[in-house]
C-alpha positions as CSV (number, residue, x, y, z in Angstrom):
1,X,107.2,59.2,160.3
2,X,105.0,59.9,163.4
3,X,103.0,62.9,163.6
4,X,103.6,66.0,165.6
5,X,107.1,65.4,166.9
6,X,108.0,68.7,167.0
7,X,104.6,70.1,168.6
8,X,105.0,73.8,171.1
9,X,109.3,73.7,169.5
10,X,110.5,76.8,168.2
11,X,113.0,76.9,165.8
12,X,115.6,78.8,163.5
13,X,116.1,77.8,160.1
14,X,119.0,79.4,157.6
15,X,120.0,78.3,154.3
16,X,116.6,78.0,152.5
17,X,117.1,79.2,148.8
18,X,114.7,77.5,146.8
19,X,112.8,74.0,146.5
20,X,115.9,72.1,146.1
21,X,117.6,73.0,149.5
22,X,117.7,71.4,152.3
23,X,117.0,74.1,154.6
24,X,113.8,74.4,152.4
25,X,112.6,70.9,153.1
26,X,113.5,70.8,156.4
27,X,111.3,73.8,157.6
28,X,108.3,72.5,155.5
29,X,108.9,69.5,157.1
30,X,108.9,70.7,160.9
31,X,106.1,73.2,160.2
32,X,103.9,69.8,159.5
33,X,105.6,68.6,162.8
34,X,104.2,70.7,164.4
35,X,106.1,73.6,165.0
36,X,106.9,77.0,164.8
37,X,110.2,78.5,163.0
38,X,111.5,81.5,161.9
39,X,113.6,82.0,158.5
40,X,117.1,83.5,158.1
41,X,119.4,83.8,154.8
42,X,122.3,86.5,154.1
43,X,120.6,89.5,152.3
44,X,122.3,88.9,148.5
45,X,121.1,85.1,149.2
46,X,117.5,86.4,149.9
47,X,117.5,88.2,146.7
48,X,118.6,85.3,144.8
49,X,116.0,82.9,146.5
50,X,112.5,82.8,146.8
51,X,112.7,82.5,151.0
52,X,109.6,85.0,151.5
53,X,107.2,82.5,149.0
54,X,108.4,79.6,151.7
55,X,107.9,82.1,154.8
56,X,104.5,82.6,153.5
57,X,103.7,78.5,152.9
58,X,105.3,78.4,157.1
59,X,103.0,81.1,158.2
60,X,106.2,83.0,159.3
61,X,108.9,86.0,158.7
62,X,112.2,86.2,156.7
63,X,114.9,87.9,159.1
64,X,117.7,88.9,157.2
65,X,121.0,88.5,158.6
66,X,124.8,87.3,157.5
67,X,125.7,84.6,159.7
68,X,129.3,86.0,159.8
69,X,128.0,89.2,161.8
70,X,127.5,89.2,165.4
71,X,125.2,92.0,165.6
72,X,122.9,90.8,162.7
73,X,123.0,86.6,165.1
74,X,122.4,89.1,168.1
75,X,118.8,90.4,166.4
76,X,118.2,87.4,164.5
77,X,117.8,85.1,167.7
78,X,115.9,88.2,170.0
79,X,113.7,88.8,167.1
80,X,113.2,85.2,166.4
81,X,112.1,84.9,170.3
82,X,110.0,88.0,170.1
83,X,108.3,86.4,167.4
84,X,108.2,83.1,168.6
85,X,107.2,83.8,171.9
86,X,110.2,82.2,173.5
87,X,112.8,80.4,173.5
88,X,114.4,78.3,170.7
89,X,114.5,74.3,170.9
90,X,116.6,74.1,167.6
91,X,118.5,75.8,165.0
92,X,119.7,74.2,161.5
93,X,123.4,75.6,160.3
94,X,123.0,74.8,156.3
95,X,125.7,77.5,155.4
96,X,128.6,77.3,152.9
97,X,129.9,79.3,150.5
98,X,133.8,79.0,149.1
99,X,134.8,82.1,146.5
100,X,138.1,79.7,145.8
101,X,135.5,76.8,144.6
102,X,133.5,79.3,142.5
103,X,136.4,81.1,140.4
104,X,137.7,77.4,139.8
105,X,140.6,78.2,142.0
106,X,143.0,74.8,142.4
107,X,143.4,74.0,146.3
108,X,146.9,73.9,145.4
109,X,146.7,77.7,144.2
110,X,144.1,79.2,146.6
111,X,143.6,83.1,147.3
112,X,144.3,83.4,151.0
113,X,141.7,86.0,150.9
114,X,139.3,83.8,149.6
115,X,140.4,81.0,152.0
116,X,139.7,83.2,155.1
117,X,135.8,84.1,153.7
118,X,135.7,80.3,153.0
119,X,135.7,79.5,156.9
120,X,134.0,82.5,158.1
121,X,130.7,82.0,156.7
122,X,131.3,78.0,156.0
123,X,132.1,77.1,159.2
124,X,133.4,80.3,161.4
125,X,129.7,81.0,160.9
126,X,128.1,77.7,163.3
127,X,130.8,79.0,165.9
128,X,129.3,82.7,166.0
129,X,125.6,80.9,165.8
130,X,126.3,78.9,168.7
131,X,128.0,81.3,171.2
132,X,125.5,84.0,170.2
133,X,122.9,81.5,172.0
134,X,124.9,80.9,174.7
135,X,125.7,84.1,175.5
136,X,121.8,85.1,175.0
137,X,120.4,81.7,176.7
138,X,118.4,81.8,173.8
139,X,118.0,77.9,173.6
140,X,115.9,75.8,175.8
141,X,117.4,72.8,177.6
142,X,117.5,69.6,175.6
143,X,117.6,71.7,172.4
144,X,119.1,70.8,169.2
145,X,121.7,72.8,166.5
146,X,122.6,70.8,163.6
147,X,125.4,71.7,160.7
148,X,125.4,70.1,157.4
149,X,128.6,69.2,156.3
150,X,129.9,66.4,153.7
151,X,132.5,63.3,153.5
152,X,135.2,65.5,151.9
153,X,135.8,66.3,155.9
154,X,137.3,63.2,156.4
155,X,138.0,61.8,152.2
156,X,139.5,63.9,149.5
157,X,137.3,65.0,146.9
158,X,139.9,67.1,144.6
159,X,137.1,69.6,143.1
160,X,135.6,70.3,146.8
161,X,138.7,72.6,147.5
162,X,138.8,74.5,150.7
163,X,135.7,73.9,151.2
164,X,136.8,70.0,152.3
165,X,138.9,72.1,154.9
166,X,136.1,74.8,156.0
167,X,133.8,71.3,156.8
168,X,136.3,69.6,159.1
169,X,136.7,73.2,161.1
170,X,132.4,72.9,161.2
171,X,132.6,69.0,162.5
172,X,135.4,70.0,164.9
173,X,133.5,73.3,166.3
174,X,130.1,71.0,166.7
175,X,132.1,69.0,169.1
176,X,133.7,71.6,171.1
177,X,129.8,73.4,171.3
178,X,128.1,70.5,172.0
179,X,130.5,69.6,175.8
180,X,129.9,73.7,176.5
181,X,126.5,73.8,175.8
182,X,125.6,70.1,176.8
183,X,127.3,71.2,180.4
184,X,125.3,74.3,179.9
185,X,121.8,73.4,179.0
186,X,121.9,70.0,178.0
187,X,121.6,71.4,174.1
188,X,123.0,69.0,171.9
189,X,125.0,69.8,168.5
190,X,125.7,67.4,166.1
191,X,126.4,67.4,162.1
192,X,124.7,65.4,159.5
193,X,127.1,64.5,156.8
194,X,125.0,64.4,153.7
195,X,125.3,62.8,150.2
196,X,126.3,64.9,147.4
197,X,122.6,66.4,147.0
198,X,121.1,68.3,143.8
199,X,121.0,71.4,145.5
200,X,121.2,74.6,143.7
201,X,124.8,75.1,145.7
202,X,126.0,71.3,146.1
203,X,125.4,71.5,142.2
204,X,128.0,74.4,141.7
205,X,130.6,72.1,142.5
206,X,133.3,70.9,139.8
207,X,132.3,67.2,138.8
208,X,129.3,67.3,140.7
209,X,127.5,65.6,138.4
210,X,130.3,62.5,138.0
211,X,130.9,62.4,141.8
212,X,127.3,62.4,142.2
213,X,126.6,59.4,140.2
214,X,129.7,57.3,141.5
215,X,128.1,58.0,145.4
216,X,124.7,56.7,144.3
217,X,126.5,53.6,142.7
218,X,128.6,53.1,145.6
219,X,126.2,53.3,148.0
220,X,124.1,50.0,148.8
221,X,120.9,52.3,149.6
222,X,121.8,54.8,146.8
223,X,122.3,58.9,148.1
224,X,120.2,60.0,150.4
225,X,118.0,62.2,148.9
226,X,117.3,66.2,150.3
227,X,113.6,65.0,151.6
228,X,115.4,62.0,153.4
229,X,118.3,64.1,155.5
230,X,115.1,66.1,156.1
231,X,113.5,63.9,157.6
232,X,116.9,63.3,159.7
233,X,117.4,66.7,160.8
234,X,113.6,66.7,162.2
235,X,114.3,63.0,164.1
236,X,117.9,65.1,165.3
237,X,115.1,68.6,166.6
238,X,112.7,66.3,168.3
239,X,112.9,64.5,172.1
240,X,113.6,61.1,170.7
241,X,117.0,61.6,170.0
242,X,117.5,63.9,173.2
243,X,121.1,61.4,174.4
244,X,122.5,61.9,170.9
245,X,125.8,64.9,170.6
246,X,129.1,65.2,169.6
247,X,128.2,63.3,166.8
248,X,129.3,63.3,162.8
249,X,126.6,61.2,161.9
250,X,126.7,60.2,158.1
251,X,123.6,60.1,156.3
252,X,124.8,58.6,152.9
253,X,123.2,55.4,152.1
254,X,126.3,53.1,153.5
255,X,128.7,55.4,151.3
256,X,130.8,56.3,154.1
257,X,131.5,52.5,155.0
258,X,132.2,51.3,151.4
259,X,135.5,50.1,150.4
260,X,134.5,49.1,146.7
261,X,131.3,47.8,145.4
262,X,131.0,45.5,142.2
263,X,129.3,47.3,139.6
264,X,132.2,49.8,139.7
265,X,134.9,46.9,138.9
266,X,132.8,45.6,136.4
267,X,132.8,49.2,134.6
268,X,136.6,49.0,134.8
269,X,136.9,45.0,133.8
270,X,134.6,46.9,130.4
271,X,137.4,49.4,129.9
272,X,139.9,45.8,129.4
């Protein structure tokens, strides 16, 4: 990848937990890139994590807040620009969280409850991100907010729940954000849809593990690993992809094209 693509950017980066998310990876990577970042993760999040050892690697600060509050989005981006020294030029969404998914609740007997928490901080949450910088004009013109979403927006994946649901709402929100904000200030919003990922959450899912493997075999390229959409996600901050929003843009190896691939219906011509 060229060097400094990101050099005198600002940005906001939430979701970090530990080595194995891609939040993590993605603010090493636009540190070397050249640029400057604050970190943000819910408070019982930061005390699960190790955010402040990565804040520390990024020469930067930890700014608690839970994406589902206004007021905590409010201080995250004026402290973020106090810090900073400016405005931002791009925020990453990497957000999800489904109760329903975690007490093994079937989508076809969901807590309502739970359902309604599902969307606020899965997806509600990029809505509240958004308009919080819009109503600040805390992003610069020709910035950049990504979400991280998954297939099971457009594909059922049984064990993926409400979560499947919570990710279309995200897709559809990153649309409607990126027409106000592109009229706006010509910031761009897009999602990546990623491969099922070894993340500490991604891995919390039902069947990850068999899901997982059937993607990789699916896939002509194989998943895309966490360093990869990384990689993405910095190409989706910087100026070269400045004409590029609106879009669900799947970053899955060829998964998303696939109809059937052969090593699969050799494993079932083995089961004749």
């Amino acid at each position: 990848m060229a060097q400094n693509l990101l050099a005198g950017k600002r940005g906001i980066i939430t979701g970090a937990l530990d080595e194995n998310s891609i939040a993590w990876k993605v603010a090493q990577k636009a540190v070397q890139q050249g640029a400057q970042i604050t970190l943000t993760n819910a408070p019982v999040a930061m005390r699960m994590g190790a955010i402040n050892r990565l804040a520390e690697e990024c020469n930067t600060i930890v700014i608690p807040a839970d994406a589902t509050s206004l007021t905590d989005l409010e201080n995250l981006y004026t402290k973020s620009m106090d810090h900073l020294g400016g405005k931002i030029d791009f925020v990453l969404h990497s957000i999800g969280m489904s109760v329903n998914v975690r007490k093994g609740r079937p989508y076809t007997d969901l807590d309502y409850g739970f359902l309604e928490k599902t969307y606020d901080v899965s997806a509600i949450s990029f809505h509240k991100m958004a308009q919080t910088a819009f109503k600040l004009d805390a992003i610069n013109e020709w910035g950049s907010i990504l979400g991280l979403t998954y297939i099971a927006a457009q594909r059922i994946f049984p064990d993926y729940g409400d979560m499947a649901d919570a990710k279309s709402l995200l897709e559809s929100m990153a649309r409607g954000w990126g027409y106000h904000y592109g009229k706006k200030a010509k910031v761009r919003v897009n999602t990546i849809s990623q491969s099922p990922t070894k993340t500490t959450a991604g891995s919390g899912v039902g069947g990850f593990d068999a899901f997982f493997n059937y993607a990789d075999t699916m896939s002509p390229l194989g998943n895309a690993s966490a360093e990869d959409c990384a990689n993405y996600c910095i190409f989706m901050f910087s100026d070269l992809s400045r004409m590029i929003t609106m879009q669900n843009l799947f970053h899955d190896g060829g998964f998303s094209n696939m109809g059937i691939a052969p090593e699969i219906v050799t494993q079932f011509k083995d089961k004749e």
